[in-house]
N, C-alpha and C positions, 0 to 999 in steps of 0.2 A: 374695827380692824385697825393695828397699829404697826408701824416696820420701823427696824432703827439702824442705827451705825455698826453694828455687829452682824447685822444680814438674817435679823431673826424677825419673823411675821407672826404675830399674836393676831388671836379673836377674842374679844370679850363678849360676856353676856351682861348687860347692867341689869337687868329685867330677875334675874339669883340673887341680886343684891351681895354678890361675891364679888373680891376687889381681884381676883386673882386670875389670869387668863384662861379660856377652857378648853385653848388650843396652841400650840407656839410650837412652830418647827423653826430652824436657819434655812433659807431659803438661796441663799447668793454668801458668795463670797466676800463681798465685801458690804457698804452699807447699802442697804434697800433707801431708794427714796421715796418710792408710791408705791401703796398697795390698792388695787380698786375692782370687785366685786362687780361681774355682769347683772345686770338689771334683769333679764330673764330667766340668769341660769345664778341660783345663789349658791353654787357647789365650786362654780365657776369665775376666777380671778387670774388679774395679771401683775407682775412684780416686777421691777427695774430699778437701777441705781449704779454705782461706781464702777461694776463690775464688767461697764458696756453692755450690758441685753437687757432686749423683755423675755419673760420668761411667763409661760401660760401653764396655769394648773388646776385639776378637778381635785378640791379637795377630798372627796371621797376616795382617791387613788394613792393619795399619800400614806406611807406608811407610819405606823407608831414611834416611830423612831424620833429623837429630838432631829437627825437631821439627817432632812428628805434629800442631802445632794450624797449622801452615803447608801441610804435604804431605797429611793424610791424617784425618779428624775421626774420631770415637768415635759408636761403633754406637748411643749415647744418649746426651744430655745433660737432668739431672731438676734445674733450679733447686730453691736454697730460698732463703728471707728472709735468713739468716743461716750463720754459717759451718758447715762439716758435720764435726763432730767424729771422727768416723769409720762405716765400711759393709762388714760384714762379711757373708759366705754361711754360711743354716746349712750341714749337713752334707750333708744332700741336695742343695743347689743349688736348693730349693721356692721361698726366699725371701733377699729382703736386707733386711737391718736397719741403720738409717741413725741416730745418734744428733746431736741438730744443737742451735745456739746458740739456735733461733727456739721450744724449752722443748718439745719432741717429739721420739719415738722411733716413727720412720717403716718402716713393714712391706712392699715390696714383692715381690708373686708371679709366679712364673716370670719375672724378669729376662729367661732367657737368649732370650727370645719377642720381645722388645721390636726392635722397629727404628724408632722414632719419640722426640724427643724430647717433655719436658713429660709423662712418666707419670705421672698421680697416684698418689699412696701406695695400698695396698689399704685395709694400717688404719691410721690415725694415731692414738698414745698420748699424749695431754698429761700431760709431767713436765717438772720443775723442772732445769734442766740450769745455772742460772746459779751454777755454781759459784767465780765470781770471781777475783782476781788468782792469790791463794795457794794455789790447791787446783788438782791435776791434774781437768782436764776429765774428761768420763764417756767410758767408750767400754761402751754396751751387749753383752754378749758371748754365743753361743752356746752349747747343753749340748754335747757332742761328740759323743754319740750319741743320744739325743734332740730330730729336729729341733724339735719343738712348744715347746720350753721355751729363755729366752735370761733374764741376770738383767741387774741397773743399779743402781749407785750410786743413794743418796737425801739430799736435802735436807733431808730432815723430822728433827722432833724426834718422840719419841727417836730416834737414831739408829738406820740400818738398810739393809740390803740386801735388793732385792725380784727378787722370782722372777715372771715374767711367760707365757703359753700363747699360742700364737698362735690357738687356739681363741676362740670369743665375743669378737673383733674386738681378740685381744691382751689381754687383761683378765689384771690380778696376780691372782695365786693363794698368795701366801707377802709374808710383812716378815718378814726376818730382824732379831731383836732379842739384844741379852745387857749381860750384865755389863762385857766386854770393849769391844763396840763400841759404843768411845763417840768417834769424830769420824768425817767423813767418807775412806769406801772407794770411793774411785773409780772404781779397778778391781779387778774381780772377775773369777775362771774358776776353772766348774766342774773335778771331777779326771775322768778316763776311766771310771773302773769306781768310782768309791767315792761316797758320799752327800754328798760334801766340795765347801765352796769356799772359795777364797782370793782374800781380796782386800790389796789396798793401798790406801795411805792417801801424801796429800803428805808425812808426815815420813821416809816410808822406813822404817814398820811395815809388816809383814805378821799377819794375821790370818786363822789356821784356823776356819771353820766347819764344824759337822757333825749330824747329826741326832742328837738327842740319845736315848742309851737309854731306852726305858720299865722 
């Protein structure tokens, strides 16, 4: 899956050995910035970008049309004040995590229940998301196998990457600090099996974290 600056969402198939998409509608108004596929429902995905929303869709309900905001709307539309930086499924599909311009990282439960627009957030996290010209925006990301736990770039001095539960209404449970991390990691993802995260930073460093031995 691919979304660009014109608000159009492609599927490729690599596996045809065809370069050419085998699906692309326009989805949003303006640019998309994530598109991201439920882990249990593969018919099922969420889009966000400039346009302020996430937007929920079964693909199977889309119509043939190059564009689904003419022929065919989205099984929900969730405004925000501001633009939505990206909305990712954790692992189980329990929840979506919305990382947005308006300085919150928004927890929605059981998406795939929804058929009403205007959801409110389950839990909303007030964090500092205004990461300005120079610095790649945040995109809150997911454990992979742990749905409870997702981490986020920070703003704060000292510098630091936070580890968040969706337990007790989202509440951090970790500030990753060190010697190394000293500007901002914007993005960050955990590894599959290891105690490990990596993140990035705007200059095109990457930076290994990991729990340190006792």
């Amino acid at each position: 899956w691919t979304c660009d600056s014109e608000g159009f969402v492609q599927f490729f198939d690599i596996r045809s050995g065809n370069a050419a998409p085998r699906w692309k509608r326009k989805l949003h108004e303006k640019k998309v910035n994530t598109v991201d596929v439920s882990p249990t429902q593969e018919h099922f995905f969420a889009t966000c970008g400039l346009d302020r929303c996430i937007q929920l869709w079964d693909r199977r309900k889309i119509k043939t049309s190059a564009s689904a905001q003419a022929s065919g709307g989205s099984l929900a539309r969730l405004p925000l004040s501001r633009s939505v930086n990206s909305a990712f499924f954790n692992c189980n599909g329990e929840y979506l995590l919305a990382t947005s311009m308006c300085n919150k990282l928004n927890l929605y439960r059981k998406p795939a229940q929804w058929a009403a627009d205007n959801e409110d957030p389950t839990y909303s996290i007030s964090h500092d998301n205004q990461t300005g010209r120079w610095l790649s925006v945040f995109h809150a990301s997911w454990h992979p196998t742990q749905p409870e736990v997702f981490t986020c770039g920070s703003m704060q001095q000292p510098r630091s990457v936070e580890i968040f539960h969706t337990g007790n209404k989202g509440r951090r449970i970790m500030n990753i600090q060190g010697e190394y991390l000293t500007s901002v990691y914007s993005r960050n993802i955990f590894h599959p099996t290891l105690d490990v995260i990596v993140g990035g930073n705007a200059s095109g460093r990457c930076l290994v974290m990991r729990k340190r031995e006792a």
